[in-house]
C-alpha positions as protocol buffer text, in pm:
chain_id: "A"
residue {
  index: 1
  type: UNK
  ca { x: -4671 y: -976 z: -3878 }
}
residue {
  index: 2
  type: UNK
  ca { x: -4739 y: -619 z: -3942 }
}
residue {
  index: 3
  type: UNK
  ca { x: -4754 y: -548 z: -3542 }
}
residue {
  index: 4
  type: UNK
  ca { x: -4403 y: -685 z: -3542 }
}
residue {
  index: 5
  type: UNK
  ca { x: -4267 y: -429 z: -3822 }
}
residue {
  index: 6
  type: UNK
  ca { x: -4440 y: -164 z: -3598 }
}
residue {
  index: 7
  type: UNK
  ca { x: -4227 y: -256 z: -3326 }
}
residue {
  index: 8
  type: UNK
  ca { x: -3920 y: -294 z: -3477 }
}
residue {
  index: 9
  type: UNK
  ca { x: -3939 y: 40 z: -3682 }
}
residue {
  index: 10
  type: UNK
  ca { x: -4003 y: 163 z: -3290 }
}
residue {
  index: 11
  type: UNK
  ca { x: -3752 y: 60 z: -3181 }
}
residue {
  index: 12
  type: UNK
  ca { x: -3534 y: 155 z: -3476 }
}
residue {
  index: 13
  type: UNK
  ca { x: -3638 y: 499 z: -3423 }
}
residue {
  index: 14
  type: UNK
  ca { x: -3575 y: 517 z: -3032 }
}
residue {
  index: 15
  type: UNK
  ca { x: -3266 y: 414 z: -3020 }
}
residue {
  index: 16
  type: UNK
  ca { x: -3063 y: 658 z: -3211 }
}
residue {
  index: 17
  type: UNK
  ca { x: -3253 y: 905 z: -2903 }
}
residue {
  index: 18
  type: UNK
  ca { x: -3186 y: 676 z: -2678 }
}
residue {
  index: 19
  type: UNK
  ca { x: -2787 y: 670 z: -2781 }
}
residue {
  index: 20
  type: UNK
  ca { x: -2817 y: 1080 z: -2698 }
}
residue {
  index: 21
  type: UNK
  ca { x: -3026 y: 1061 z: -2404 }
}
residue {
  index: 22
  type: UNK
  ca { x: -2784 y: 1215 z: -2124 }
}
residue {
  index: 23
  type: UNK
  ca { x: -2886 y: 949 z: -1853 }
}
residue {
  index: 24
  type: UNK
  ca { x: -2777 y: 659 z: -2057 }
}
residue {
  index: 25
  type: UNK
  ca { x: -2459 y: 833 z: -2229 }
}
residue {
  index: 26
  type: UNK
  ca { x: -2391 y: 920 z: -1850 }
}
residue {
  index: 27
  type: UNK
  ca { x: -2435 y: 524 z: -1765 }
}
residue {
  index: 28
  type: UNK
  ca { x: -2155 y: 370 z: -2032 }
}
residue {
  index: 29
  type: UNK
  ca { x: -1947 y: 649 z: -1919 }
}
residue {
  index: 30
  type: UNK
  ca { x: -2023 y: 495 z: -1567 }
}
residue {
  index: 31
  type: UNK
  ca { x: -1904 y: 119 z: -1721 }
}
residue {
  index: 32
  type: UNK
  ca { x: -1597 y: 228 z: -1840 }
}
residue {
  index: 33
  type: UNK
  ca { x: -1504 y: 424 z: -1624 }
}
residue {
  index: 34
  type: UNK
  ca { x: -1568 y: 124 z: -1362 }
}
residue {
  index: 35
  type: UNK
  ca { x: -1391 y: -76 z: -1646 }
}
residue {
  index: 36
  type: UNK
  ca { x: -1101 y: 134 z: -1645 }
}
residue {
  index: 37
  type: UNK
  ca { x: -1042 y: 145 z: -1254 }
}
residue {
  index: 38
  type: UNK
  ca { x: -1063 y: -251 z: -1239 }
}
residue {
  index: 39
  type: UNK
  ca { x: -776 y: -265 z: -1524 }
}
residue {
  index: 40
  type: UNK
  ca { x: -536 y: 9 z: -1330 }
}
residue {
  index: 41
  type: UNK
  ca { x: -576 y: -178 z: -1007 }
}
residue {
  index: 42
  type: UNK
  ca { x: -531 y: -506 z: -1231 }
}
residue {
  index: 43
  type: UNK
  ca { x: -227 y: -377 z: -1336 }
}
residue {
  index: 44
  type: UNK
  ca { x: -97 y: -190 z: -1078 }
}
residue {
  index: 45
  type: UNK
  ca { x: -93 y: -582 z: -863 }
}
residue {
  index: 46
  type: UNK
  ca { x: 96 y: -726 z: -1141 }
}
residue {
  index: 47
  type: UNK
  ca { x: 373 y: -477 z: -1082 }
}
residue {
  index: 48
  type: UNK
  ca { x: 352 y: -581 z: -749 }
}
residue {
  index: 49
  type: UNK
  ca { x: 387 y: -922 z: -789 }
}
residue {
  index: 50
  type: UNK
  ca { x: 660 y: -863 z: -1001 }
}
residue {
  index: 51
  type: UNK
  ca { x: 854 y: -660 z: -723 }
}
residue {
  index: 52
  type: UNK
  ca { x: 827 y: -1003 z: -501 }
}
residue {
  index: 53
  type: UNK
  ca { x: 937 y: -1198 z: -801 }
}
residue {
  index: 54
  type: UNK
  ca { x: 1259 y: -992 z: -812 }
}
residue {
  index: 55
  type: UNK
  ca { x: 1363 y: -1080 z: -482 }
}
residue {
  index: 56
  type: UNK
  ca { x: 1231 y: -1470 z: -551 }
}
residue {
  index: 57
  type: UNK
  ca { x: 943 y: -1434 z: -308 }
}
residue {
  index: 58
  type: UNK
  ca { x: 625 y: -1627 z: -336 }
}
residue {
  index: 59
  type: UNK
  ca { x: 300 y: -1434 z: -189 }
}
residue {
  index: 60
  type: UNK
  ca { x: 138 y: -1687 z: 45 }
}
residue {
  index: 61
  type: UNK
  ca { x: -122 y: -1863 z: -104 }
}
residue {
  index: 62
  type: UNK
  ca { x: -562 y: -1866 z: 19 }
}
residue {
  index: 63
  type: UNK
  ca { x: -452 y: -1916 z: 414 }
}
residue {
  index: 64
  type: UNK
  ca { x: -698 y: -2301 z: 357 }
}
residue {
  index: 65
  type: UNK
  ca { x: -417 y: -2385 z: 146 }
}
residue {
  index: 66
  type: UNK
  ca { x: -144 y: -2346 z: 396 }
}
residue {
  index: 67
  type: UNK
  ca { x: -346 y: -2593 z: 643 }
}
residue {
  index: 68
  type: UNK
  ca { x: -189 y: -2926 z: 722 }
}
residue {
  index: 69
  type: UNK
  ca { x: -309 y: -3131 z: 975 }
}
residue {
  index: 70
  type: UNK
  ca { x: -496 y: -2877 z: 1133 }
}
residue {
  index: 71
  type: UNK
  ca { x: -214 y: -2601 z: 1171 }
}
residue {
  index: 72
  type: UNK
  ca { x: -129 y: -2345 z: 965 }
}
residue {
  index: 73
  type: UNK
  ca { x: 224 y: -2311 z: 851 }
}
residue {
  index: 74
  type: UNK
  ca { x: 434 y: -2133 z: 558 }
}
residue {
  index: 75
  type: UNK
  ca { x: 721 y: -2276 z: 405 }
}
residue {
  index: 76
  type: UNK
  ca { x: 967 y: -2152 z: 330 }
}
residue {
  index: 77
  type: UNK
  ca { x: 970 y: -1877 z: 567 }
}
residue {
  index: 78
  type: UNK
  ca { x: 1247 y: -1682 z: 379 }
}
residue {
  index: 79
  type: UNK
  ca { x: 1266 y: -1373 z: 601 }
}
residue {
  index: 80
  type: UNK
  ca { x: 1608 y: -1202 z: 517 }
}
residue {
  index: 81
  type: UNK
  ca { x: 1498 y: -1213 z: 151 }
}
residue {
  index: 82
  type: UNK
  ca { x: 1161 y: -989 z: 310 }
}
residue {
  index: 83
  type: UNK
  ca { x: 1396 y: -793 z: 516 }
}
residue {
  index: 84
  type: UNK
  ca { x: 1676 y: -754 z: 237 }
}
residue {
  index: 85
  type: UNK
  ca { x: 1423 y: -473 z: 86 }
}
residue {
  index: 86
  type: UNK
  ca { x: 1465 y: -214 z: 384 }
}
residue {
  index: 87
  type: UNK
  ca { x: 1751 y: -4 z: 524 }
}
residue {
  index: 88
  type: UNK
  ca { x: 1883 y: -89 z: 890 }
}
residue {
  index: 89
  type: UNK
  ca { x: 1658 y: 188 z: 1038 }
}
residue {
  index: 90
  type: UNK
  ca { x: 1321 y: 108 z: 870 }
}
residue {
  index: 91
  type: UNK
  ca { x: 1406 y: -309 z: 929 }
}
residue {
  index: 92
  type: UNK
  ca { x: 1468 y: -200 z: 1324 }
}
residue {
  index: 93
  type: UNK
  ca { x: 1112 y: -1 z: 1341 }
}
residue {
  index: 94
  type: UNK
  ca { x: 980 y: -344 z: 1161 }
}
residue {
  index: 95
  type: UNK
  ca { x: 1097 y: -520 z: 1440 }
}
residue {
  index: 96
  type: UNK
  ca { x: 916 y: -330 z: 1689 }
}
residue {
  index: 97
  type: UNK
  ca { x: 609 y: -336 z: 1486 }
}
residue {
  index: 98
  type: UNK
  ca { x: 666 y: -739 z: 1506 }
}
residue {
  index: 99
  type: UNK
  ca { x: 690 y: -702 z: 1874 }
}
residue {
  index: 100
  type: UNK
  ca { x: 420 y: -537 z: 1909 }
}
residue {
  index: 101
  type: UNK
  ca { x: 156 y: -680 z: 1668 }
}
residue {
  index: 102
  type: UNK
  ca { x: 256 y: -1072 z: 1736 }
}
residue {
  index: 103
  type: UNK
  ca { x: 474 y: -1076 z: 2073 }
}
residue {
  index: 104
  type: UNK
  ca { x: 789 y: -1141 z: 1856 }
}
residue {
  index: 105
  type: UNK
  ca { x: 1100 y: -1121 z: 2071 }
}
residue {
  index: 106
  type: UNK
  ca { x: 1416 y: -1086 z: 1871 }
}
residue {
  index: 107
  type: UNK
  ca { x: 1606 y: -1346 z: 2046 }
}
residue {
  index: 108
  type: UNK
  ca { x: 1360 y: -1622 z: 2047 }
}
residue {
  index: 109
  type: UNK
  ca { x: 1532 y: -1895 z: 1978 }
}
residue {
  index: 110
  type: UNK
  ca { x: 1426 y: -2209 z: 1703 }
}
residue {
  index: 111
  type: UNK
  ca { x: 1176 y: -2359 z: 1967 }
}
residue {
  index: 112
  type: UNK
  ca { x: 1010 y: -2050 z: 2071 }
}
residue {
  index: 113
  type: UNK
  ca { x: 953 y: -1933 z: 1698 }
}
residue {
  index: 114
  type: UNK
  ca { x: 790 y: -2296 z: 1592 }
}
residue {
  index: 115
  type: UNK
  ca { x: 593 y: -2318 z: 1888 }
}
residue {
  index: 116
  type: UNK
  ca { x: 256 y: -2381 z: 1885 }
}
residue {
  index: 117
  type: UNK
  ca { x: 19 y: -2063 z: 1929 }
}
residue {
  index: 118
  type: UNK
  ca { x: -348 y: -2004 z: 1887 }
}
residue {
  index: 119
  type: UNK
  ca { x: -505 y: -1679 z: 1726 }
}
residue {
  index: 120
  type: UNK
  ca { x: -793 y: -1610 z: 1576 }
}
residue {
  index: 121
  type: UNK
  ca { x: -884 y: -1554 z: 1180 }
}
residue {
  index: 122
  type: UNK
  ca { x: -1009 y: -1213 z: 1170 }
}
residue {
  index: 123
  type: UNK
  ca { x: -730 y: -1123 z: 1425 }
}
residue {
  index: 124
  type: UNK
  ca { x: -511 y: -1241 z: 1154 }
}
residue {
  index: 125
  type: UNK
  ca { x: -648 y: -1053 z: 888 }
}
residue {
  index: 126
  type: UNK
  ca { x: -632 y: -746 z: 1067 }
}
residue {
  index: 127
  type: UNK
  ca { x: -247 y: -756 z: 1152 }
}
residue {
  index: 128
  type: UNK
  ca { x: -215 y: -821 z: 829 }
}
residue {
  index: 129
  type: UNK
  ca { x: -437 y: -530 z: 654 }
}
residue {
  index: 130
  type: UNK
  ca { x: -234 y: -299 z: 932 }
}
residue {
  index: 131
  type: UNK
  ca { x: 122 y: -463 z: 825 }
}
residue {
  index: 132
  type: UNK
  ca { x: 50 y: -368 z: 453 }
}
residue {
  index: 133
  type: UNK
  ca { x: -45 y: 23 z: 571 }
}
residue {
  index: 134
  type: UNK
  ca { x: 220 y: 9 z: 788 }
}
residue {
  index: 135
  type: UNK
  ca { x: 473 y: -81 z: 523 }
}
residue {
  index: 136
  type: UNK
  ca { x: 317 y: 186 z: 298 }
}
residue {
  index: 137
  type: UNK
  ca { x: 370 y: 434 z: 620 }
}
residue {
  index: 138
  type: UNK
  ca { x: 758 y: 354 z: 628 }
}
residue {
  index: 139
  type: UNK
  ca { x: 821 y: 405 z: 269 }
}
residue {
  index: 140
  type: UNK
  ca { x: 636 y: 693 z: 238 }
}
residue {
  index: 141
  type: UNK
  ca { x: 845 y: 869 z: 554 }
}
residue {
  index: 142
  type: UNK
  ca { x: 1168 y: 763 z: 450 }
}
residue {
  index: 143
  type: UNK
  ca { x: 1121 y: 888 z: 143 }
}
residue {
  index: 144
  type: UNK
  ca { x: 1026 y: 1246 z: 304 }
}
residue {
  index: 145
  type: UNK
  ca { x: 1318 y: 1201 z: 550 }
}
residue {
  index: 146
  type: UNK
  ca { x: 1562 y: 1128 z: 260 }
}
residue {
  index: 147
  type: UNK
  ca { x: 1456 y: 1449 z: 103 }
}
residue {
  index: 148
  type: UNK
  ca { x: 1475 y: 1672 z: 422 }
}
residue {
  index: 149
  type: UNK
  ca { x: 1810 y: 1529 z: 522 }
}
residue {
  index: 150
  type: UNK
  ca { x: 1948 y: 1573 z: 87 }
}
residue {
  index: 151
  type: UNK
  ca { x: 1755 y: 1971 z: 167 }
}
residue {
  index: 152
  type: UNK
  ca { x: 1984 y: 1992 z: 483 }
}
residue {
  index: 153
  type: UNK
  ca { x: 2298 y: 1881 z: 351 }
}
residue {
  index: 154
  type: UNK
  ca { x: 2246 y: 2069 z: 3 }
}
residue {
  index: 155
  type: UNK
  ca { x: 2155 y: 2403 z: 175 }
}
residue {
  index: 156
  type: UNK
  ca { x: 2579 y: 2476 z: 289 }
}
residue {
  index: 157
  type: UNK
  ca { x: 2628 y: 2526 z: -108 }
}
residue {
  index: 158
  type: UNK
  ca { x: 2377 y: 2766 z: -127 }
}
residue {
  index: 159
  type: UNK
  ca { x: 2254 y: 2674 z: -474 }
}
residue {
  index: 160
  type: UNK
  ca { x: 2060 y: 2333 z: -502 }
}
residue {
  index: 161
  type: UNK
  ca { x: 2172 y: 2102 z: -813 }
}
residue {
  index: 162
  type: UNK
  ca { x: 1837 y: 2169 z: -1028 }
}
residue {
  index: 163
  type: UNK
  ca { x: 1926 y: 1741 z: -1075 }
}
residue {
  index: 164
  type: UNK
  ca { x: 1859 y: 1664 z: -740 }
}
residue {
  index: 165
  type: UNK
  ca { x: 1526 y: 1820 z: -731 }
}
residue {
  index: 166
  type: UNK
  ca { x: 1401 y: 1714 z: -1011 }
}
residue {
  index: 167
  type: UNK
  ca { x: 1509 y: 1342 z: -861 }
}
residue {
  index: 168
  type: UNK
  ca { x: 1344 y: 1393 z: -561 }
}
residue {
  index: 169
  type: UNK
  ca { x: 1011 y: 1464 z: -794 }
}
residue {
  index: 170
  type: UNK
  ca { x: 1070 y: 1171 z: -954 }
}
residue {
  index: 171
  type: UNK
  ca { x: 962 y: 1009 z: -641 }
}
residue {
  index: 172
  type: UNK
  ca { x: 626 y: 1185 z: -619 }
}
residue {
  index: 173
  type: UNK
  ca { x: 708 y: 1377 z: -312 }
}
residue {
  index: 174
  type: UNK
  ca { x: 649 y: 1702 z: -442 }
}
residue {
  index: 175
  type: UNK
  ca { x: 349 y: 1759 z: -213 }
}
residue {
  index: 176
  type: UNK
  ca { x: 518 y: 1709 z: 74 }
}
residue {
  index: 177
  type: UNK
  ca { x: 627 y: 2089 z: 138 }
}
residue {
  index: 178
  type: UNK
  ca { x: 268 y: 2170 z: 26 }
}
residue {
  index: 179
  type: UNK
  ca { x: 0 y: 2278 z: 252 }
}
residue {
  index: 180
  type: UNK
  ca { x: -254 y: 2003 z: 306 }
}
residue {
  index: 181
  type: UNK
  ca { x: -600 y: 2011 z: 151 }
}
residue {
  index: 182
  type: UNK
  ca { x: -851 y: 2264 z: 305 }
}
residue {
  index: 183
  type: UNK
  ca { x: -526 y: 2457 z: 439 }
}
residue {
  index: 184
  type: UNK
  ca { x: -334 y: 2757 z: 252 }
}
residue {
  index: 185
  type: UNK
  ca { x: -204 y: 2619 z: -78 }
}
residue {
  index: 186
  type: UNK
  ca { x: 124 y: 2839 z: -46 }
}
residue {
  index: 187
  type: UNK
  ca { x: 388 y: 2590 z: -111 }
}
residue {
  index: 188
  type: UNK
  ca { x: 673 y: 2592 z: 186 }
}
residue {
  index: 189
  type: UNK
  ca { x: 1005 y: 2741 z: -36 }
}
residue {
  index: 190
  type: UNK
  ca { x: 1331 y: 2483 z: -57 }
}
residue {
  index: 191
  type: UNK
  ca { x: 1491 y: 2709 z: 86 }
}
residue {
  index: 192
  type: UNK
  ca { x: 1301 y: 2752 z: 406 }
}
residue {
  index: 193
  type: UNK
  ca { x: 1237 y: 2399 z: 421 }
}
residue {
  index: 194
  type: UNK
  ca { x: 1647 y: 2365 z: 488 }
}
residue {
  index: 195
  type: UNK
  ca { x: 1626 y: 2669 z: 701 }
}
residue {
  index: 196
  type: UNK
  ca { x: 1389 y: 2496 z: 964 }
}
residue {
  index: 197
  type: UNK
  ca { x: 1612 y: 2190 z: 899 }
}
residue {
  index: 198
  type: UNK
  ca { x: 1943 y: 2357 z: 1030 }
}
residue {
  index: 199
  type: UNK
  ca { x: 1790 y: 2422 z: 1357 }
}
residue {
  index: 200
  type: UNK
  ca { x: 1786 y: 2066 z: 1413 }
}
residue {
  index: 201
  type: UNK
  ca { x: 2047 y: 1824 z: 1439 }
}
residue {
  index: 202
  type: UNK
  ca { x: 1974 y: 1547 z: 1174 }
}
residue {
  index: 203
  type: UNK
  ca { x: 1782 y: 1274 z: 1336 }
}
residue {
  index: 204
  type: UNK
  ca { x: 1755 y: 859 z: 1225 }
}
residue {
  index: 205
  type: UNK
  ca { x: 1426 y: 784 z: 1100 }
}
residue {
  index: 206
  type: UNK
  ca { x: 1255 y: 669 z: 1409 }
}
residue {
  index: 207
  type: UNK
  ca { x: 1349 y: 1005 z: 1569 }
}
residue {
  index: 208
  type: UNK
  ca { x: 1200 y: 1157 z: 1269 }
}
residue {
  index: 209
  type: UNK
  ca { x: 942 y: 1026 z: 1247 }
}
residue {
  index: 210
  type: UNK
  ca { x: 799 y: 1003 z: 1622 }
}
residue {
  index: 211
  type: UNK
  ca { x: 832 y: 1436 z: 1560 }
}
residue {
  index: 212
  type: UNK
  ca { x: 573 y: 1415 z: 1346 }
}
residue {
  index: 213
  type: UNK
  ca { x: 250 y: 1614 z: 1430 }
}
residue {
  index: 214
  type: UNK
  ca { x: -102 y: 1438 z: 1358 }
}
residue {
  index: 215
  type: UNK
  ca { x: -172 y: 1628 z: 1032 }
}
residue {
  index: 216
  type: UNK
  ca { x: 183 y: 1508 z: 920 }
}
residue {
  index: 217
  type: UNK
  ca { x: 133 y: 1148 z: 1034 }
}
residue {
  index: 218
  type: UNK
  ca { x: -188 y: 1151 z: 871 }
}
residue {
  index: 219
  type: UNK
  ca { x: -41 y: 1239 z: 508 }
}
residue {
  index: 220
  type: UNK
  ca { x: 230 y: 1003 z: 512 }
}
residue {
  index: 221
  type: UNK
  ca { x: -19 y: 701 z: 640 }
}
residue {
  index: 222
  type: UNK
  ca { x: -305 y: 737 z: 474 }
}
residue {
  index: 223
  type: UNK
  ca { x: -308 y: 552 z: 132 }
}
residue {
  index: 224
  type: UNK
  ca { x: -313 y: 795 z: -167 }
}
residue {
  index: 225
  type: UNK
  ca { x: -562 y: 648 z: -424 }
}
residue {
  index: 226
  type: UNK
  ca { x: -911 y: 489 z: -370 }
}
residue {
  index: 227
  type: UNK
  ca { x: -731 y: 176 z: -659 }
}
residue {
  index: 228
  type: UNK
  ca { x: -495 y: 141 z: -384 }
}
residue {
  index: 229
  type: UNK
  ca { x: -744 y: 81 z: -113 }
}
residue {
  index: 230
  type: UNK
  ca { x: -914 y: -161 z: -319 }
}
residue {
  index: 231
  type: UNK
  ca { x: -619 y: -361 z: -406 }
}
residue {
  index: 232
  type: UNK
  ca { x: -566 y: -413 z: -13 }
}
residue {
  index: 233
  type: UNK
  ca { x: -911 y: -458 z: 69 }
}
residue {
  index: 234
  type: UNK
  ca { x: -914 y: -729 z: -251 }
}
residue {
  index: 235
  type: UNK
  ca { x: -559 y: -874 z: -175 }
}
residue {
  index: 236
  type: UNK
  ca { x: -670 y: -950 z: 206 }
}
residue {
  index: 237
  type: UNK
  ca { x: -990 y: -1075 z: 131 }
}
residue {
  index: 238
  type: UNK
  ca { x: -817 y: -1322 z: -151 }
}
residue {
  index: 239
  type: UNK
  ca { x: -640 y: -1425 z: 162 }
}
residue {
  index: 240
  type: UNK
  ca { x: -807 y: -1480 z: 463 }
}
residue {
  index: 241
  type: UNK
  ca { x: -1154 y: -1527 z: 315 }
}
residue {
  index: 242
  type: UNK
  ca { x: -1366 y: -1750 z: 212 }
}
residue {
  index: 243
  type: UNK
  ca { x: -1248 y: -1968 z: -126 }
}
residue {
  index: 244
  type: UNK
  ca { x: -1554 y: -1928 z: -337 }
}
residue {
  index: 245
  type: UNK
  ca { x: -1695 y: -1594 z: -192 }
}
residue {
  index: 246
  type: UNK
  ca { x: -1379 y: -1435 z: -92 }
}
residue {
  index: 247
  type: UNK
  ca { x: -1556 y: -1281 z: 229 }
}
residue {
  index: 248
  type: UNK
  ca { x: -1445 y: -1364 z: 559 }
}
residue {
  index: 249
  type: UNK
  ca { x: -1702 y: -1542 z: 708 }
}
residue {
  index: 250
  type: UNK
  ca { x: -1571 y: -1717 z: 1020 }
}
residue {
  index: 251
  type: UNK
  ca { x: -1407 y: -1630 z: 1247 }
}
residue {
  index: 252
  type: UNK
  ca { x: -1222 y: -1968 z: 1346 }
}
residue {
  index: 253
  type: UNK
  ca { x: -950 y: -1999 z: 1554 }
}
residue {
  index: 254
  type: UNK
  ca { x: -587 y: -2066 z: 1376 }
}
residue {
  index: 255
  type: UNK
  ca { x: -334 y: -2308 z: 1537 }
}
residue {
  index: 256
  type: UNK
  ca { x: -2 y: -2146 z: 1343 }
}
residue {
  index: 257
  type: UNK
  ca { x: 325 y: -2059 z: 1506 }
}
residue {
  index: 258
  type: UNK
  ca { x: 522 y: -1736 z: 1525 }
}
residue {
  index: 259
  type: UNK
  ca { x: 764 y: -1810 z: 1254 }
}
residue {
  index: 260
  type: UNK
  ca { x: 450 y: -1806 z: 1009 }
}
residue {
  index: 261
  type: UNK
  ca { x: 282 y: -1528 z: 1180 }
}
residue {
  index: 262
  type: UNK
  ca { x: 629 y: -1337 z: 1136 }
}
residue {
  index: 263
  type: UNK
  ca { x: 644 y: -1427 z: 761 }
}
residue {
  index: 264
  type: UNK
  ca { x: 296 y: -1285 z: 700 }
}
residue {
  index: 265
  type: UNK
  ca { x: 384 y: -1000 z: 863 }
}
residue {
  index: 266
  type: UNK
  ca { x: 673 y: -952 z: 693 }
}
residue {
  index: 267
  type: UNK
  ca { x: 532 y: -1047 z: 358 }
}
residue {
  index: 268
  type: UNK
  ca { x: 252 y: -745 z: 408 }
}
residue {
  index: 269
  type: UNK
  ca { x: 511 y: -478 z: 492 }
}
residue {
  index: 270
  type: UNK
  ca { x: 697 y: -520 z: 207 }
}
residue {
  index: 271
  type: UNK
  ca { x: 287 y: -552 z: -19 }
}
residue {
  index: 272
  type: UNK
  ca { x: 257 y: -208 z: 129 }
}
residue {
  index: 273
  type: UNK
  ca { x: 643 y: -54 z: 64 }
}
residue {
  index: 274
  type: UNK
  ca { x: 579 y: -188 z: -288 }
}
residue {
  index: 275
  type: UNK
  ca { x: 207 y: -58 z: -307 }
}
residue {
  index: 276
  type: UNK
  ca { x: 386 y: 298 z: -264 }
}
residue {
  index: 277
  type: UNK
  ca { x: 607 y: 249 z: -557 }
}
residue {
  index: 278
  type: UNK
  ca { x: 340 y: 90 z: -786 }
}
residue {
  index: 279
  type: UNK
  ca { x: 112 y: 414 z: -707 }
}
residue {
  index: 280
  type: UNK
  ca { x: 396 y: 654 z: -745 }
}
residue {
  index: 281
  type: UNK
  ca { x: 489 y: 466 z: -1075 }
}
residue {
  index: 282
  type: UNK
  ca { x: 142 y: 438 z: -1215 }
}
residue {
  index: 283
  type: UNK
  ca { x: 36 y: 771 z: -1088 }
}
residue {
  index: 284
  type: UNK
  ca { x: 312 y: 946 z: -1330 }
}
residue {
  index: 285
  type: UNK
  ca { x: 131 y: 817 z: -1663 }
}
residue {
  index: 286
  type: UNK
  ca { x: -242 y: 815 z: -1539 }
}
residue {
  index: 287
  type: UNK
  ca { x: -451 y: 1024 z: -1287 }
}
residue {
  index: 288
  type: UNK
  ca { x: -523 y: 799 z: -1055 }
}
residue {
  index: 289
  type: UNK
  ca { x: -881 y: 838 z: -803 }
}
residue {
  index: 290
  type: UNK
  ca { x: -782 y: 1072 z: -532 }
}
residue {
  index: 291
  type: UNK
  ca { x: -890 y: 823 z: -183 }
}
């Protein structure tokens, strides 16, 4: 009995040092800081899924759930309300990513796009992690080419609306006439931005963007936050993998059609447009982990 008071008044008087000790204040600041990422990126998919359940979309469901009879299909495929979220010149550089990614043609007809057609899981997963990027890619250079094009057209008057460019903040693009990381950190002036602008005649978005150099391509593409990689990573995994580990451990071939493989597609594009949004939004009230 008296060797277990000994150890107990031990222990009472270690752990007020313990409390202080630097390596285990520095591991709960670990935890919640771990605690606090998983809650952003928690949060930051609900506003996602609240994006699709403005326009009355449905995400698709663990791909094992979508199974009947030994083929994978989607119902209801529900494109236009997919493709209602895009201009005309980002929805035609969607269709060439379709084309390109799946085979799509845009005039395949009813029996074409239910046709039977083989491909293989992790092939599946992949079109689908690129789709979401991709989507993220298109909203993030429209969103520049908006603002070049507004710079252009502004630049005649001389004096630029102090309204306008604080809108154009509002949509976290005020790196883009910034020098990249590692470069000179002398911000490009308005003014000179329009400048360079006049020399050109205005351009459609595909033009636009096929002038982009690497660097450029690079900093529209690349996803901005290490929560939004995760939430991809996470959302793709929740999809294509396994039920109870989430991991995508075969690598099975899928008998599906192209109408499905279309909606998936199309369903990822729009993940990643809204992705940009959510990370622009949620990236205004907290610093988010630079990726």
């Amino acid at each position: 009995m008296i060797g277990m008071r000994r150890v107990l008044v031990w222990i009472s008087a270690m752990v007020p040092l313990l409390l202080r000790s630097p390596v285990f204040t520095g591991r709960i600041a670990e935890l919640k800081e771990h605690d606090c990422q998983i809650a952003v990126e928690e949060i930051m998919y609900l506003l996602i899924f609240y994006k699709f359940s403005e326009i009355r979309v449905h995400l698709v469901p663990r791909l094992s759930r979508c199974i009947y009879n030994g083929r994978l299909e989607i119902w209801p495929s529900i494109d236009w309300a997919l493709e209602c979220i895009h201009s005309f010149e980002v929805l035609e550089m969607i269709k060439e990513h379709l084309t390109t990614v799946l085979g799509w043609k845009p005039n395949s007809n009813v029996t074409e796009n239910w046709a039977p057609t083989q491909i293989r899981r992790f092939q599946l997963g992949q079109i689908y992690a690129a789709s979401i990027l991709f989507g993220y890619f298109l909203k993030s250079a429209s969103m520049r080419h908006h603002l070049e094009m507004s710079l252009l057209h502004n630049h005649t008057n001389h004096d630029l609306p102090s309204s306008n460019v604080s809108g154009f903040w509002s949509y976290g693009l005020k790196d883009l006439f910034l020098a990249p990381s590692g470069g000179s950190s002398r911000p490009t002036s308005l003014g000179q931005a329009s400048t360079r602008q006049e020399k050109t005649e205005e351009k459609n978005l595909k033009c636009y963007v096929m002038g982009f150099d690497p660097e450029t391509m690079q900093r529209c593409a690349k996803l901005k936050s290490k929560e939004a990689v995760n939430l991809v990573e996470k959302h793709s995994c929740a999809l294509f993998g396994n039920e109870k580990t989430g991991l995508l451990e075969t690598d099975d071939v899928i008998l599906t059609s192209f109408s499905s493989m279309k909606r998936l597609v199309l369903e990822a594009v729009a993940f990643g447009s809204f992705l940009w949004d959510t990370e622009e939004f949620v990236e205004s009230v907290y610093k988010l982990k630079e990726n």
